[in-house]
Steps between C-alpha positions, in 0.01 A plus 500: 500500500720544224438811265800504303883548429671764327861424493633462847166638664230212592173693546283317742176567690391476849134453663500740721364271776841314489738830511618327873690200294700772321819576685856550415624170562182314288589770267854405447403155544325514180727737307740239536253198392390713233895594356556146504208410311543770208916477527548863578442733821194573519326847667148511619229702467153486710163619396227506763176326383426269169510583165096465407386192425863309571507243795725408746637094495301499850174639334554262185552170744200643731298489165587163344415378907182604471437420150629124597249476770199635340584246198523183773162643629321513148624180483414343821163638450476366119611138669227228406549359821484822679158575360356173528564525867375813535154367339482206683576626822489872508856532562642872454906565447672737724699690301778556749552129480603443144879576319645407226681209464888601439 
C-alpha cells in the first residue's frame, strides 16, 4: 500500500501476512517500475502493518465484490417476477446461485 513519498524515498506498507512476496528481486523489480513512473530513482521504504483505517487495492476490490453481490441479491429478491413465484409456488432463492450481471 502506498503511504507516501518524500523526495526520492517511496514509503509503502506491507500486511504482514504477505512479508513472503517481499524479496530482493520483487523489490528491485518495483524500484525500477516505480523510478520510471515518477522520472527519478526511486528508494524504498517498508512499514509492517496498515496505517488505521487505510485499505489495501485487494481489500478495496474484495469490498466493492461483495457490495456488487449483495446489491444483485436485493435486487433479485425485489424482482416482481421473483416474488410472484415465490407466492405462487413457494419457491425460495439460493443465495449461492445469484451474481451480478457484469
Amino acid at each position: 500500500m502506498f503511504l507516501g513519498r518524500h523526495g526520492s524515498v517511496v514509503r509503502l506498507g506491507l500486511d504482514p501476512r504477505h512479508q513472503l512476496v517481499r524479496t530482493p528481486a520483487t523489490e528491485e523489480r518495483l524500484a525500477q517500475a516505480l523510478s520510471r513512473h515518477f522520472g527519478t530513482n526511486v528508494r524504498l521504504e517498508f512499514q509492517s502493518g496498515a496505517a488505521p483505517g487505510a485499505e489495501t487495492p485487494a481489500q478495496a476490490q474484495r469490498r466493492a465484490s461483495e457490495a456488487e453481490l449483495a446489491g444483485a441479491r436485493r435486487a433479485f429478491e425485489a424482482d416482481a417476477g421473483v416474488k410472484g413465484l415465490r407466492e405462487r409456488f413457494g419457491a425460495t432463492v439460493l443465495p449461492d446461485t445469484v451474481r451480478p450481471v457484469k
